[in-house]
C-alpha positions as CSV (number, residue, x, y, z in Angstrom):
1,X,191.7,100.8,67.2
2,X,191.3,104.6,66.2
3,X,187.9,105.3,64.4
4,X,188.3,108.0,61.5
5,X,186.0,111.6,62.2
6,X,183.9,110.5,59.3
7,X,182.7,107.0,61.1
8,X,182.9,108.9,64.5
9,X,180.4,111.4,62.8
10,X,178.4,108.7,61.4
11,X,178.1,106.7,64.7
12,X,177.4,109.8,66.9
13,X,174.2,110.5,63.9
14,X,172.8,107.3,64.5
15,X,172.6,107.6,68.0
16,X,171.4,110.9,68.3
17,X,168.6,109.7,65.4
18,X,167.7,106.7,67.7
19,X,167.3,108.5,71.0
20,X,164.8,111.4,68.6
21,X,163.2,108.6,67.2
22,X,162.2,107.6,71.2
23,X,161.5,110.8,71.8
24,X,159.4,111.2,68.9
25,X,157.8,108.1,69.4
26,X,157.0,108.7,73.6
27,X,155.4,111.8,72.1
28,X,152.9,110.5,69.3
29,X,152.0,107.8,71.8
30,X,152.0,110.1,75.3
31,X,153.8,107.5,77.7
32,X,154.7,108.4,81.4
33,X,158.5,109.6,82.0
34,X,159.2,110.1,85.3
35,X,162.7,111.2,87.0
36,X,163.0,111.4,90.8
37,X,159.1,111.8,90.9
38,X,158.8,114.3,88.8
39,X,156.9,113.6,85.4
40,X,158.7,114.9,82.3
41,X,155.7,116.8,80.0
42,X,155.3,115.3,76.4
43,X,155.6,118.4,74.9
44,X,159.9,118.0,76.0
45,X,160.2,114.8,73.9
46,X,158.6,117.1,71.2
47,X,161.5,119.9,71.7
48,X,164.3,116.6,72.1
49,X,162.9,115.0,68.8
50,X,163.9,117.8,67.2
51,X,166.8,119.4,68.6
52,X,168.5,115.7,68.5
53,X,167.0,115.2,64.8
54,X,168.7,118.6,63.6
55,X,171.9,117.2,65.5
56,X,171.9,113.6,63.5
57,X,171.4,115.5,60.3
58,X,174.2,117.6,60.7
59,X,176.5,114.8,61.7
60,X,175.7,112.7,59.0
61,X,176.1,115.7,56.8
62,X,179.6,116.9,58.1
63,X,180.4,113.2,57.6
64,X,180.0,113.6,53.8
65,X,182.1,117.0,53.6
Protein backbone atom coordinates (compact mmCIF):
# COMPACT_ATOMS: atom_id res chain seq x y z
CA UNK A 1 0.00 0.00 0.00
CA UNK A 2 1.38 3.42 -1.47
CA UNK A 3 0.36 6.54 0.79
CA UNK A 4 -0.50 9.66 -1.37
CA UNK A 5 2.12 13.07 -0.66
CA UNK A 6 -0.83 14.68 0.85
CA UNK A 7 -1.27 11.87 3.86
CA UNK A 8 2.65 11.44 3.75
CA UNK A 9 2.72 15.27 4.49
CA UNK A 10 0.12 15.02 6.98
CA UNK A 11 1.67 12.04 8.91
CA UNK A 12 5.30 13.55 8.79
CA UNK A 13 3.28 17.03 10.53
CA UNK A 14 2.05 15.16 13.22
CA UNK A 15 5.10 13.70 14.14
CA UNK A 16 7.23 16.47 13.99
CA UNK A 17 4.18 18.43 16.09
CA UNK A 18 4.41 15.59 18.76
CA UNK A 19 8.18 15.40 19.15
CA UNK A 20 7.91 19.89 19.56
CA UNK A 21 5.26 19.33 21.82
CA UNK A 22 7.96 17.12 24.09
CA UNK A 23 10.36 19.44 23.52
CA UNK A 24 8.23 22.24 24.45
CA UNK A 25 6.95 20.49 27.21
CA UNK A 26 10.77 19.24 28.78
CA UNK A 27 11.31 22.93 28.49
CA UNK A 28 8.37 24.62 30.58
CA UNK A 29 8.87 21.87 33.03
CA UNK A 30 13.07 21.75 33.02
CA UNK A 31 13.61 17.82 33.10
CA UNK A 32 17.08 16.21 32.86
CA UNK A 33 18.14 14.90 29.18
CA UNK A 34 21.12 13.25 29.20
CA UNK A 35 23.03 11.46 26.14
CA UNK A 36 26.28 9.58 26.75
CA UNK A 37 26.73 11.67 30.01
CA UNK A 38 26.38 14.68 28.74
CA UNK A 39 23.27 16.81 29.78
CA UNK A 40 21.38 18.46 26.88
CA UNK A 41 20.65 22.43 28.15
CA UNK A 42 16.80 23.31 28.19
CA UNK A 43 17.34 26.18 26.36
CA UNK A 44 17.90 23.22 23.00
CA UNK A 45 14.39 21.85 23.49
CA UNK A 46 13.43 25.61 23.27
CA UNK A 47 15.35 26.05 19.72
CA UNK A 48 13.80 22.08 18.75
CA UNK A 49 10.23 23.28 19.75
CA UNK A 50 10.41 25.63 17.30
CA UNK A 51 12.38 24.60 14.53
CA UNK A 52 10.18 21.22 14.58
CA UNK A 53 6.86 23.49 15.08
CA UNK A 54 7.75 25.70 11.94
CA UNK A 55 8.45 22.23 10.17
CA UNK A 56 4.80 20.59 11.18
CA UNK A 57 3.23 23.81 10.04
CA UNK A 58 4.62 23.74 6.82
CA UNK A 59 3.85 20.12 6.20
CA UNK A 60 0.42 20.43 7.08
CA UNK A 61 0.34 23.47 4.92
CA UNK A 62 1.97 21.92 1.68
CA UNK A 63 -0.59 19.23 2.39
CA UNK A 64 -3.48 21.65 1.64
CA UNK A 65 -1.79 23.18 -1.65
Amino acid sequence: MIMDKNKSLILASVVFGIIALAHLIRGIFGWQALVSGFNIPVYFSYLAALVLGFLAWNMYDASKK
